[in-house]
MOPAC internal coordinates of N, CA, C and O (Angstrom, degrees):
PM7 1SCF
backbone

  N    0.0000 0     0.00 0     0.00 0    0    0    0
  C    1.4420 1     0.00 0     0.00 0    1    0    0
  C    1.5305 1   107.74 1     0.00 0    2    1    0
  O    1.2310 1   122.21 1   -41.82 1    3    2    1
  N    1.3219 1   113.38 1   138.18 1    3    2    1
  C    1.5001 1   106.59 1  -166.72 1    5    3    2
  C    2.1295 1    90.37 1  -123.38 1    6    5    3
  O    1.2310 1   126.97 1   -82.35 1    7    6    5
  N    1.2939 1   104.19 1    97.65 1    7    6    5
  C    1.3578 1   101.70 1   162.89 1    9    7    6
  C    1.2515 1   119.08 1   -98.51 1   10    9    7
  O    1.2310 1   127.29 1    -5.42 1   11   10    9
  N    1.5161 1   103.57 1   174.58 1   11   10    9
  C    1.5629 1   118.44 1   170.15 1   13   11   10
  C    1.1892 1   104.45 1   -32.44 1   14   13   11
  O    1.2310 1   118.33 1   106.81 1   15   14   13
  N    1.7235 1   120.79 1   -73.19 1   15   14   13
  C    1.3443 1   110.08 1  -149.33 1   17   15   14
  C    1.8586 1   120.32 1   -87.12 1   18   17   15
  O    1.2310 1   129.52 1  -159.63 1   19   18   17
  N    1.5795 1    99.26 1    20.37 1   19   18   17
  C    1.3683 1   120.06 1   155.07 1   21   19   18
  C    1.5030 1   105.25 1   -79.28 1   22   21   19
  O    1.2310 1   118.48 1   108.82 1   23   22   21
  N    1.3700 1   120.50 1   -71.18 1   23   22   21
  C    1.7543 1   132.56 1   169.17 1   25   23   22
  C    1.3648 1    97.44 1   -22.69 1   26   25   23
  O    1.2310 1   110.76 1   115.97 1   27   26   25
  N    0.8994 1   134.98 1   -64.03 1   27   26   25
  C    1.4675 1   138.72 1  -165.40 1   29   27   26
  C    1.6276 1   140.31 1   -59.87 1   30   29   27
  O    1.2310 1   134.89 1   153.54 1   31   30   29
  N    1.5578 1    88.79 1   -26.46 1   31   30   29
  C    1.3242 1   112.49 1  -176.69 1   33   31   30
  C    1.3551 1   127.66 1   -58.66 1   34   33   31
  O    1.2310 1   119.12 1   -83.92 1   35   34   33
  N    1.2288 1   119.29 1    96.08 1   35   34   33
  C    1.9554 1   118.85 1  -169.44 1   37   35   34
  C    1.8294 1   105.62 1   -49.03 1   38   37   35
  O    1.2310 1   131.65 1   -12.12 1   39   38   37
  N    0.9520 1    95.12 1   167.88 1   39   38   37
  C    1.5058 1   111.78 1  -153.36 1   41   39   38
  C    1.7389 1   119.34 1   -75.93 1   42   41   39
  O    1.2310 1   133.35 1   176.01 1   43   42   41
  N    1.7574 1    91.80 1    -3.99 1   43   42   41
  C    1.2861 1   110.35 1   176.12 1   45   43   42
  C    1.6874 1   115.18 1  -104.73 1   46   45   43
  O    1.2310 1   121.03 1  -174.73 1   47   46   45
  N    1.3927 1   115.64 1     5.27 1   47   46   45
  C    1.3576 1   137.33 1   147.78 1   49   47   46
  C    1.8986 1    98.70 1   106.95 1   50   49   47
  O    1.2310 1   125.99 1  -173.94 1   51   50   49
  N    1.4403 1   106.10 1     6.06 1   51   50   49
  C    1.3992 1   105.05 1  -173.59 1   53   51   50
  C    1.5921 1   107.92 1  -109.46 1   54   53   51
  O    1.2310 1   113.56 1     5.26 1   55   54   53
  N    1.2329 1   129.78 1  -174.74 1   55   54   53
  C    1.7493 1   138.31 1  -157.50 1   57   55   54
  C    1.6687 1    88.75 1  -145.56 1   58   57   55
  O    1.2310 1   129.91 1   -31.23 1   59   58   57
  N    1.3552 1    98.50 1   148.77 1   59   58   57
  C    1.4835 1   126.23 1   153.27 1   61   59   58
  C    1.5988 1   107.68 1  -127.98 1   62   61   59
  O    1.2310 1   132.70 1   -26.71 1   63   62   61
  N    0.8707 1    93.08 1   153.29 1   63   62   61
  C    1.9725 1   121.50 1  -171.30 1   65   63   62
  C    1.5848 1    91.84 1   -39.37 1   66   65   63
  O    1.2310 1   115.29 1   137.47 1   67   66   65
  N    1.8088 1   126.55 1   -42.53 1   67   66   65
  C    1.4523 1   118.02 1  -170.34 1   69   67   66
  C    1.3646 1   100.80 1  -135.83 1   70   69   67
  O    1.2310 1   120.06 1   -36.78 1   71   70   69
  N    1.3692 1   117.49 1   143.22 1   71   70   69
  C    1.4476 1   125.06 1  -177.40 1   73   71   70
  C    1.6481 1   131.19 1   -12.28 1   74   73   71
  O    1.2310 1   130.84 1   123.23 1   75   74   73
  N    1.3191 1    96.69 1   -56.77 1   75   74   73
  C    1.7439 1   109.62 1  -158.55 1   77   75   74
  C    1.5819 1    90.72 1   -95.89 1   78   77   75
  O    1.2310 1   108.84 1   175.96 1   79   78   77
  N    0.9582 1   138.50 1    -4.04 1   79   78   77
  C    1.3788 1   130.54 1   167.30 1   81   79   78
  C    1.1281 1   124.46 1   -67.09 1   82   81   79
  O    1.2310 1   118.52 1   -23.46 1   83   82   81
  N    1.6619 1   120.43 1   156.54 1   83   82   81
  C    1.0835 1   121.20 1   164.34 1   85   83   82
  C    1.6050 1   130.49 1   -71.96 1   86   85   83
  O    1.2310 1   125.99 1   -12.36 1   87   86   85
  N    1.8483 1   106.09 1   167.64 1   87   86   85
  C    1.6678 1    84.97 1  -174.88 1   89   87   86
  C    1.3306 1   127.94 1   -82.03 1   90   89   87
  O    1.2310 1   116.91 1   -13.98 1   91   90   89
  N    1.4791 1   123.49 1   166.02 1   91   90   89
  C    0.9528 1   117.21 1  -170.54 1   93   91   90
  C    1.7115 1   113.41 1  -144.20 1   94   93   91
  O    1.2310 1   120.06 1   -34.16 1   95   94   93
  N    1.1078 1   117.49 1   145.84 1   95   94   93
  C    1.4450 1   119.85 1  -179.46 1   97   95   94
  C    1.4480 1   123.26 1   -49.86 1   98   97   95
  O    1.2310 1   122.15 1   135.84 1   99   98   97
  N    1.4856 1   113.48 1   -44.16 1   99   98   97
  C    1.1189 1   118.48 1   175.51 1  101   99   98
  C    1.7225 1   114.30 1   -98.97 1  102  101   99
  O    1.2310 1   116.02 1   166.80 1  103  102  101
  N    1.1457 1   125.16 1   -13.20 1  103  102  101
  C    1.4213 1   105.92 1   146.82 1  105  103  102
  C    1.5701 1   131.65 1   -85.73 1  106  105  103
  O    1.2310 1   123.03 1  -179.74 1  107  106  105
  N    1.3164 1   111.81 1     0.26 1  107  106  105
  C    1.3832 1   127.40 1  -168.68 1  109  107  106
  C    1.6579 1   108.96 1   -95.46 1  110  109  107
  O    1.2310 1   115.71 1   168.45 1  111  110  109
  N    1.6043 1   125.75 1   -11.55 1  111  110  109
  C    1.0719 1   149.23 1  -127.81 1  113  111  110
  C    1.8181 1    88.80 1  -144.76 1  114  113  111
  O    1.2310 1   116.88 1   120.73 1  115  114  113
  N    1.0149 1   123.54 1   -59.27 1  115  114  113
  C    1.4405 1   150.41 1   158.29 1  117  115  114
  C    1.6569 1    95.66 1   -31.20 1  118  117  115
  O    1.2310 1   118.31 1    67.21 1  119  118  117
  N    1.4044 1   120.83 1  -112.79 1  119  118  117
  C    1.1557 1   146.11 1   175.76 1  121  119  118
  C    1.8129 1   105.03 1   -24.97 1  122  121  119
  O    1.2310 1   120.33 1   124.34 1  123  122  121
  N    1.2210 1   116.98 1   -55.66 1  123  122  121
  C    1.6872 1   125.93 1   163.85 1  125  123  122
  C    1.4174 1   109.86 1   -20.32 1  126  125  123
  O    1.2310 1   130.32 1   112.39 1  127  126  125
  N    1.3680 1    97.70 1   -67.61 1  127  126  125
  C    1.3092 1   123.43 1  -170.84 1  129  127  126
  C    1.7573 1   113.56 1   -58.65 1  130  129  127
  O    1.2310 1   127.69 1   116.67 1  131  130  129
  N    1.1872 1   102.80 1   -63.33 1  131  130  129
  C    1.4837 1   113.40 1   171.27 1  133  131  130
  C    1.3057 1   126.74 1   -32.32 1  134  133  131
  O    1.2310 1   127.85 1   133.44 1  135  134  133
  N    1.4423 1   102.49 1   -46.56 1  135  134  133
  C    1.7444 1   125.39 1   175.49 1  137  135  134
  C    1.5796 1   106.69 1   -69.26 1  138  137  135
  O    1.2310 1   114.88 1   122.45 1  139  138  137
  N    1.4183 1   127.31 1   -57.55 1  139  138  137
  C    1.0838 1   130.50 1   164.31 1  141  139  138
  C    1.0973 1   119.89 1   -24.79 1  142  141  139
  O    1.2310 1   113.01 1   119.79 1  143  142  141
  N    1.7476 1   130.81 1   -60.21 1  143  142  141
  C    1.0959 1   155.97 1   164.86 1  145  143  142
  C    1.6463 1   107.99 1   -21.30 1  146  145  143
  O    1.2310 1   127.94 1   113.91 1  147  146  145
  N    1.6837 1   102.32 1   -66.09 1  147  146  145
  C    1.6331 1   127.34 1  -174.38 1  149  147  146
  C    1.5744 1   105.28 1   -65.39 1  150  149  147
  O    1.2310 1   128.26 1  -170.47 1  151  150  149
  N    1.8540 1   101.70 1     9.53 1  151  150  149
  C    1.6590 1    82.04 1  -164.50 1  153  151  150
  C    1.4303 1   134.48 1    58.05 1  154  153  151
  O    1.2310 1   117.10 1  -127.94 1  155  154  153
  N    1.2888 1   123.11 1    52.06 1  155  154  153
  C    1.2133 1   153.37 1   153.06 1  157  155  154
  C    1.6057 1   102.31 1   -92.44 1  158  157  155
  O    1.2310 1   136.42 1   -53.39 1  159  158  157
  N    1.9154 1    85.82 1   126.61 1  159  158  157
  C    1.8579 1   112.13 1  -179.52 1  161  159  158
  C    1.2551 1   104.95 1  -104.88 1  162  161  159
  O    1.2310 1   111.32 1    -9.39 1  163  162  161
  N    1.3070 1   133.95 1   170.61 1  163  162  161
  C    1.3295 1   150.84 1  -153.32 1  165  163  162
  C    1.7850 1    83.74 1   -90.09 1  166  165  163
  O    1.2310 1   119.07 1   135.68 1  167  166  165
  N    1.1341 1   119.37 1   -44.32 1  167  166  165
  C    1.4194 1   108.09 1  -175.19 1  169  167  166
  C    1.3362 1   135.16 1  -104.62 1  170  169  167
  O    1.2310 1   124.39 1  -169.62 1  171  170  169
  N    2.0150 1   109.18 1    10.38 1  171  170  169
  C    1.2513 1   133.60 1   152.73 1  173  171  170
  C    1.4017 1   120.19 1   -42.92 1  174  173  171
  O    1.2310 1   107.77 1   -31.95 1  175  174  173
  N    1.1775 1   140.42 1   148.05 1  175  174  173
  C    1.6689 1   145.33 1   166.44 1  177  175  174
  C    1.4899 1   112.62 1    59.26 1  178  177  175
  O    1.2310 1   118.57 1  -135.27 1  179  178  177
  N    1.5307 1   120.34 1    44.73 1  179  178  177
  C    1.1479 1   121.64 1   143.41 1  181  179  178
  C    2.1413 1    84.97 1   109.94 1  182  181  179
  O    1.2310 1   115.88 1   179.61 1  183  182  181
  N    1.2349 1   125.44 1    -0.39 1  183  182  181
  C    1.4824 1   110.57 1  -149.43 1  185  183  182
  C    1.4591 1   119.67 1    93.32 1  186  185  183
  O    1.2310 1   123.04 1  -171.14 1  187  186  185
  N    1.6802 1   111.77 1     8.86 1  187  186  185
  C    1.7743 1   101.73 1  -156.42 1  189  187  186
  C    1.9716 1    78.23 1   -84.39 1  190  189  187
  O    1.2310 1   100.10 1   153.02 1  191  190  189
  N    0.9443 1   153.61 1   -26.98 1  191  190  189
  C    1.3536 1   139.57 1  -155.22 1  193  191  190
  C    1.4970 1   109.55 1   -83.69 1  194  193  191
  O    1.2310 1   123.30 1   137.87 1  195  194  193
  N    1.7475 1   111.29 1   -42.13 1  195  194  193
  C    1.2306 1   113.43 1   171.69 1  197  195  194
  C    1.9866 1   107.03 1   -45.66 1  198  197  195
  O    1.2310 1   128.49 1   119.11 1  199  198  197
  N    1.2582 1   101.24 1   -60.89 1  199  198  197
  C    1.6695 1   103.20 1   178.38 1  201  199  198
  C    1.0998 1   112.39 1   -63.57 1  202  201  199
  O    1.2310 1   107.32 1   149.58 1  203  202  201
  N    1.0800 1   141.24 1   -30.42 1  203  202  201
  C    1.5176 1   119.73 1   167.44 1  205  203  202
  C    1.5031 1   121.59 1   -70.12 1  206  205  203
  O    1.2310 1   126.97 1   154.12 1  207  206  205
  N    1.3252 1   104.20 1   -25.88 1  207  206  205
  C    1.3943 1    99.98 1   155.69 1  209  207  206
  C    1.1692 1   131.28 1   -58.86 1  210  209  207
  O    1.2310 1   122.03 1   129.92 1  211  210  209
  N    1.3227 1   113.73 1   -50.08 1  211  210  209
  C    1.6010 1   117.25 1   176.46 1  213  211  210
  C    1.5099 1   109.81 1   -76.07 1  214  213  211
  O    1.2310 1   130.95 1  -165.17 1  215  214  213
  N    1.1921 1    96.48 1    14.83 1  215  214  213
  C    1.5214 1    98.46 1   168.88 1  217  215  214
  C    2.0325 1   122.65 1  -103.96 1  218  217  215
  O    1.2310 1   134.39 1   138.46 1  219  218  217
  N    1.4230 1    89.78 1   -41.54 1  219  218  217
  C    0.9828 1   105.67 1   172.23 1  221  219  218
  C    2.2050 1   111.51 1   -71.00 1  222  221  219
  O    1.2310 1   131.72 1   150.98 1  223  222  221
  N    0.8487 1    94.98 1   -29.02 1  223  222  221
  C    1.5115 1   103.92 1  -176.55 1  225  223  222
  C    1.7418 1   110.14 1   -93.21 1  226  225  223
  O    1.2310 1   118.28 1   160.23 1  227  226  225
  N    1.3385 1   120.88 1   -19.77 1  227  226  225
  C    1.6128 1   132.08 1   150.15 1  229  227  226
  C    1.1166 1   112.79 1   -43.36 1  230  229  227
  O    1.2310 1   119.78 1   124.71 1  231  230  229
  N    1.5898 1   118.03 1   -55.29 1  231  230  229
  C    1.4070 1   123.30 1  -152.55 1  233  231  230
  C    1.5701 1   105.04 1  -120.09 1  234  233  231
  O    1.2310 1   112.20 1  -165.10 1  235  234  233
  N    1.0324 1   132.32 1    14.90 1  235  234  233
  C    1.7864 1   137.22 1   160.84 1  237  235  234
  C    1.4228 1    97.87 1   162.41 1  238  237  235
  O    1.2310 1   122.25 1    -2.20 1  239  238  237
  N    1.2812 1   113.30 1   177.80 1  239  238  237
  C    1.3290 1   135.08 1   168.98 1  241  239  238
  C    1.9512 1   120.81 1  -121.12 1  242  241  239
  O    1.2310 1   129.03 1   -77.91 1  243  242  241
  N    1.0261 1   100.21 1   102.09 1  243  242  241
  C    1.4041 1   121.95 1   140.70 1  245  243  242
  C    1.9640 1   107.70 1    44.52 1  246  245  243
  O    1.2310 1   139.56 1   107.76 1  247  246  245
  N    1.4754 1    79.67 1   -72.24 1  247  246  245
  C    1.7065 1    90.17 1   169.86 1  249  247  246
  C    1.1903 1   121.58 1  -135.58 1  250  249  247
  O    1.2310 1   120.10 1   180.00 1  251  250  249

C-alpha cells in the first residue's frame, strides 16, 4: 500500500509533523505508528518501514 505518509517520508526514512521538515523523533514515531495501524509490514513499501525503523531506533528509543 503506498500512502501519503509513505509519499512523505524525507529521504532519511524519518517524518516531521509538516512536509518540508526535518526528521524528527516524535514525528517519526507518530507516522510509524499510524502505518502500523493501516497494517503496514516491515517488508511493505519497498522495505521503507524496516528503515524507518532503524531509523527511529538510530536516533532514540520509543520509551
Amino acid at each position: 500500500m503506498d500512502t501519503s505518509l509513505e509519499i512523505t517520508e524525507n529521504k532519511d526514512y524519518g517524518w516531521d509533523l509538516y512536509i518540508e521538515g526535518p526528521s524528527t523523533i516524535f514525528g517519526s514515531i507518530l507516522n510509524y505508528v499510524v502505518l502500523k495501524f493501516l497494517g503496514e509490514g516491515p517488508s511493505d513499501g519497498g522495505g521503507d518501514m524496516e528503515k524507518a525503523h532503524n531509523w527511529i531506533q538510530s536516533h532514540s528509543d520509543a520509551t
